[in-house]
C-alpha positions in Angstrom: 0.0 0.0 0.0 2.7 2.3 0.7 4.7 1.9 -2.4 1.6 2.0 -4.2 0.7 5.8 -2.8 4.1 7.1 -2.7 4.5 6.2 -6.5 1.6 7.5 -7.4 2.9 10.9 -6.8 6.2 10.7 -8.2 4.5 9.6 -11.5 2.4 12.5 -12.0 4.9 14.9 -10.4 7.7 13.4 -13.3 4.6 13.7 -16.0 4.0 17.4 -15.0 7.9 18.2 -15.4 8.0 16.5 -19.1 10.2 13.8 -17.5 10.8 10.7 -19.7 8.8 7.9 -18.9 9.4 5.0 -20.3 6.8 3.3 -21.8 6.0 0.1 -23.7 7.1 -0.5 -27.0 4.1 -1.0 -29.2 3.5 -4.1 -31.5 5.5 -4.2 -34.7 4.2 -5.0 -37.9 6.7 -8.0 -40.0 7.9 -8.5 -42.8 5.9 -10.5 -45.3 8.8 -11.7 -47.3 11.2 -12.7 -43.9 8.8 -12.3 -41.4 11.3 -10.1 -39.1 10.0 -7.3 -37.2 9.5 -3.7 -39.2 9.0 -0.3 -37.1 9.9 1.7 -40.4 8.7 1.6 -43.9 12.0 -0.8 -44.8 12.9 -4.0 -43.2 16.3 -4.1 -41.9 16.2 -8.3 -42.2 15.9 -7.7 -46.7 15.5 -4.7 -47.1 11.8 -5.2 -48.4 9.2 -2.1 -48.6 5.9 -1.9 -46.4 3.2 -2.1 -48.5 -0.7 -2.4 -48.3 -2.3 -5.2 -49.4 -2.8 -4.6 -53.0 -6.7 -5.1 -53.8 -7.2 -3.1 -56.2 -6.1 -2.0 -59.5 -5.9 1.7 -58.8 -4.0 0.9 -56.1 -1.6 -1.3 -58.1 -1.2 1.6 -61.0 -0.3 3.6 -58.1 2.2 1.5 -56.6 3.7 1.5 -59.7 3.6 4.9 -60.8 5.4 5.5 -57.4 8.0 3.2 -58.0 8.9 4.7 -61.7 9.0 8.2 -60.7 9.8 9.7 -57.2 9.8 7.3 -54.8 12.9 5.5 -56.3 15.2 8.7 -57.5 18.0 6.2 -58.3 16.5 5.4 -61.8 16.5 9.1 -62.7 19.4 10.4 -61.4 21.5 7.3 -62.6 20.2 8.3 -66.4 20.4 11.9 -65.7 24.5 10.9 -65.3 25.2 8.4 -67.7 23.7 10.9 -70.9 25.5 13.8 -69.1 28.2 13.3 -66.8 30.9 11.2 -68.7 32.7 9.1 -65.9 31.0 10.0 -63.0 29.0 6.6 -62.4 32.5 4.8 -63.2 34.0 7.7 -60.2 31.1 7.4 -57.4 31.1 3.5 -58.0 35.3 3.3 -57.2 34.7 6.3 -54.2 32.2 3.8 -52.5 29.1 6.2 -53.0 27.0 3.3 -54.4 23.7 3.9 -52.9 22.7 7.1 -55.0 22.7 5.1 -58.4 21.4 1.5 -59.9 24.3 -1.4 -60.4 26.3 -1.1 -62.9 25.6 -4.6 -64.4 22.2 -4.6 -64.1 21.7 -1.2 -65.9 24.4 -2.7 -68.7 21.9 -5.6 -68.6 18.7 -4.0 -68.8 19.6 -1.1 -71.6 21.1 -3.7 -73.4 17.9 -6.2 -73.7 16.3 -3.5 -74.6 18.7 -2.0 -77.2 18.2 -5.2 -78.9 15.2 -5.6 -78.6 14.2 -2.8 -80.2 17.0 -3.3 -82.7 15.0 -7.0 -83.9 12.3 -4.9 -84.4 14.0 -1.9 -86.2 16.2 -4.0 -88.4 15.7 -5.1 -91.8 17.4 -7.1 -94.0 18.0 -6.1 -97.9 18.9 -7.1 -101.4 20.6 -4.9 -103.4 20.1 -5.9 -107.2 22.9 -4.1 -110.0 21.8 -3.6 -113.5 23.7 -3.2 -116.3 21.5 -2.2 -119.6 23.3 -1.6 -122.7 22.0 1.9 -122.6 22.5 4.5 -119.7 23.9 4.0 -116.1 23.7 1.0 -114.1 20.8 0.8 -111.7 20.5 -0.4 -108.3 17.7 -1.5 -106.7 16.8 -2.0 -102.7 14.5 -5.0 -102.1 13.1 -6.2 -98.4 14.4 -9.1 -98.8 11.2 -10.9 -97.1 9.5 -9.5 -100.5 11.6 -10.6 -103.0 13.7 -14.0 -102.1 17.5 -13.2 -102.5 17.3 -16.4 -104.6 14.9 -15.2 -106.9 11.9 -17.4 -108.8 11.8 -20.7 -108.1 11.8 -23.3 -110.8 8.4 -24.6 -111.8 7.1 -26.9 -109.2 9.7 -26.1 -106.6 9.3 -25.6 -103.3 11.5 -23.5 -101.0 12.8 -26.3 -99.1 14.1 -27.5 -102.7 15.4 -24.4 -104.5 17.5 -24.3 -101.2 18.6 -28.0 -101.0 19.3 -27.4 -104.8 21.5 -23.9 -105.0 23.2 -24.7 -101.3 24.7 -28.3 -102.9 26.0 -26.6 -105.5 27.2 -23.4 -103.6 28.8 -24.5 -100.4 31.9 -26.1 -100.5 34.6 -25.9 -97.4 38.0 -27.6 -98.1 39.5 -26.6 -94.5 40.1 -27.5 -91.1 37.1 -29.3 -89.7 36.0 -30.3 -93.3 34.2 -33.5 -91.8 32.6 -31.6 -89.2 32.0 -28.4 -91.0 30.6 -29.3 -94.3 27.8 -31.1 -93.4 26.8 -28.0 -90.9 27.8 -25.3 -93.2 25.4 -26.9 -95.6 22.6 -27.6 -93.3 22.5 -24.0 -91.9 22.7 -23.0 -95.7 19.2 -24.8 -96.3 17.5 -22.8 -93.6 18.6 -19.6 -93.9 17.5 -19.8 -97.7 14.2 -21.4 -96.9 13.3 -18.8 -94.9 15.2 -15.8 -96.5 17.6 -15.4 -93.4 15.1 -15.0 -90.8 15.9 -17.7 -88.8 19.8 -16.4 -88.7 19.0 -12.7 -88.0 16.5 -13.8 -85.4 20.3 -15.9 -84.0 22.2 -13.5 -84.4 20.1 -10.9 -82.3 19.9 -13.2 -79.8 23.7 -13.8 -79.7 24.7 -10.6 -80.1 24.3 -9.2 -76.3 25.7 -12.2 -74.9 28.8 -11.8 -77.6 29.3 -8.0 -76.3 28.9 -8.8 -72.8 31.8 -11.3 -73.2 34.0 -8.8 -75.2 34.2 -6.1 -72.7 37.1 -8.0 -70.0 38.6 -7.9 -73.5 38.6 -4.6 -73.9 39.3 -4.2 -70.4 42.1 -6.5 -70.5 43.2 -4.0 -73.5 42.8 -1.0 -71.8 45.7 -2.5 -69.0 48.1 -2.5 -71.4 47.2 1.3 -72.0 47.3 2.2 -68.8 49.8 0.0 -67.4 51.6 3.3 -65.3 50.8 4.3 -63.2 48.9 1.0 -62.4 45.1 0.1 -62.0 43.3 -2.4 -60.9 41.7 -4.5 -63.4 38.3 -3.9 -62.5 38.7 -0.2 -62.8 38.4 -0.5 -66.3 36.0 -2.9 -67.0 33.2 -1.0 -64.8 34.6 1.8 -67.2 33.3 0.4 -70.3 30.4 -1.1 -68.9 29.0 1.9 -68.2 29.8 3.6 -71.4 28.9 0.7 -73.3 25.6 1.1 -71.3 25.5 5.1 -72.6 25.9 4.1 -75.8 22.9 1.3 -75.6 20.9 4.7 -74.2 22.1 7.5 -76.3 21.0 5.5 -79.6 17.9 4.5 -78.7 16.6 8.0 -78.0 18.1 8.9 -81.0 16.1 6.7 -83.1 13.1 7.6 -81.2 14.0 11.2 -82.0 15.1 10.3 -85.6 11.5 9.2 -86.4 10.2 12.1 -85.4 12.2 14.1 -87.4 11.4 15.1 -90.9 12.8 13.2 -94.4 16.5 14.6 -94.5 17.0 15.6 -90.4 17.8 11.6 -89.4 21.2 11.7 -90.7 22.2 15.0 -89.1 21.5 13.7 -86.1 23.5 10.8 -86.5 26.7 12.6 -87.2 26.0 14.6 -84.1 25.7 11.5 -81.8 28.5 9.9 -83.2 30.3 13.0 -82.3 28.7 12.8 -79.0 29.6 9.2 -78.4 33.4 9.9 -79.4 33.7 13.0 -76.7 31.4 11.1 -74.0 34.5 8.4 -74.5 37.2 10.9 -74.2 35.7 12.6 -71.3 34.9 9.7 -69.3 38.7 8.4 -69.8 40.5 12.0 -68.5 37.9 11.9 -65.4 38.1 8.1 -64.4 42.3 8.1 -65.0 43.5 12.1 -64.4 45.7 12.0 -67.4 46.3 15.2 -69.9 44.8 16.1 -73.3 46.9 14.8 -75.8 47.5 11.5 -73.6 44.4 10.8 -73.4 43.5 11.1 -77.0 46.3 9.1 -77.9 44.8 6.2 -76.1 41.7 6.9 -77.0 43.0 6.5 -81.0 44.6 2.9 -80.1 41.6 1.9 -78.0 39.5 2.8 -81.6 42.0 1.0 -83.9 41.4 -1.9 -80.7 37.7 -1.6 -80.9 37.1 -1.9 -84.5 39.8 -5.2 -85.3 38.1 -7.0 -82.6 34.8 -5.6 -82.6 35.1 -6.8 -86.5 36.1 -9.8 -85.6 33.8 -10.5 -82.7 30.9 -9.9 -84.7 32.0 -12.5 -87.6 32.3 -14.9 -84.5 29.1 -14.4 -83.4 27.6 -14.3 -87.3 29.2 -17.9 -88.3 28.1 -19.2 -85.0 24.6 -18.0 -85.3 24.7 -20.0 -88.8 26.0 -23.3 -87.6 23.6 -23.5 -84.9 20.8 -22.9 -86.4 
């Protein structure tokens, strides 16, 4: 009883003096992915956001609108950067200030499926038919070449399927390394490409392609060593380097093809000079902020990185083309 009285007082007299009183903590909600306890809006188990049970479809175009615009600023401001701050992703990453921006990997992942995938749908093949008349100047035509079969009329009574069989016995021969192996593909990769006017191996070869550049850039990287061999750098320096310029490059062309279509008959290939230009200072720039060397150093290496880029670049891509044939 006496406790109980004299507490009483000290209670309120604490209360009327704004004395901290500790109090019980009050239930807190879990996680619904790890099932840890949450007091904020994040769960410090996963990392998962607290959400309301979606049950509605309003609700679930407003989730959604939130997540694509302001409630995650890293999208933005990591685009923002890599159009207009050449190097500074490849800087913040190697500084340790991560958080502000998306992966690099998974933004050279996601621009890149859809840089190709917008390139499958962009991309058409052609046949370019010459003509010689006795008269006048030669004349060259431009055929879609799902029109007009680059084989031309089939014989009477022919089917695809035979007009290939028929001009791919005749016209592949290999006499190489391999030629046990290789013939009998060559020839049977010949047959369906022709049946199907190269669909089937520019439908491959955009699939391949991504996978072919992905593998190429510790190649480059590898390269770029040799350039920049003192002072010394660590390997990984330069391969986040042209992952994210390879992943400006996926972005800077697809807005201006977007653009380009917009643009009246004549405009499309002034813009395309201007991005190249773009793309070659964007390069330049990013190399004197990411290594601290001078001018005319810089553009030096940037000229044998080119020369670089373009042998293999060549060369990957014939890779990835006869690859794309033999598998089909």
């Amino acid at each position: 009883m006496n406790t109980a009285a004299t507490a009483g007082p000290v209670s309120d007299a604490g209360v009327a003096a704004g004395a901290n009183v500790p109090t019980l903590p009050a239930a807190s909600a879990r996680c619904e992915n790890c099932g840890a306890a949450v007091s904020g809006r994040y769960c410090g188990s996963c990392g998962q956001r607290r959400e309301a049970p979606l049950h509605s479809l309003w609700h679930f175009t407003q989730v959604a609108a939130e997540d694509l615009t302001h409630a995650d600023s890293r999208l933005w401001r990591t685009l923002g950067a890599l159009l207009f701050r050449p190097g500074r992703l490849t800087r913040e990453f190697l500084a340790g200030r991560r958080a502000r921006y998306l992966p690099p990997v998974r933004l050279y992942l996601v621009l890149s499926v859809v840089f190709f995938l917008l390139a499958s749908t962009w991309h058409q093949m052609r046949v370019v038919t010459l003509s010689a008349p006795e008269h006048g100047a030669p004349a060259a035509t431009v055929t879609p070449i799902e029109e007009e079969g680059i084989l031309g009329r089939p014989l009477p009574g022919e089917s695809a399927e035979q007009r290939a069989e028929r001009v791919c016995a005749s016209g592949v021969s290999y006499h190489g390394p391999g030629q046990r192996q290789l013939q009998p593909a060559a020839r049977r990769a010949c047959v369906r490409m022709l049946a199907d006017n190269f669909r089937s191996l520019r439908e491959a070869f955009l699939h391949n392609l991504p996978r072919a550049m992905f593998l190429f850039l510790p190649i480059l990287a590898a390269a770029m060593m040799l350039l920049y061999w003192r002072p010394r750098h660590y390997y990984i320096e330069h391969l986040l380097l042209f992952v994210h310029n390879h992943a400006f490059v996926f972005l800077a062309l697809m807005l201006a093809a977007v653009v380009s279509a917009l643009l009246p008959a004549g405009r499309p290939g002034v813009l395309g000079f201007a991005v190249t230009l773009y793309i070659a200072w964007y390069v330049y720039r990013s190399m004197r902020l990411v290594y601290g060397q001078g001018r005319w150093l810089t553009l030096g290496k940037l000229v044998l990185l080119s020369l670089f880029y373009l042998v293999s670049g060549g060369l990957m891509l014939l890779l990835t083309f006869v690859s794309s044939a033999l598998t089909l």
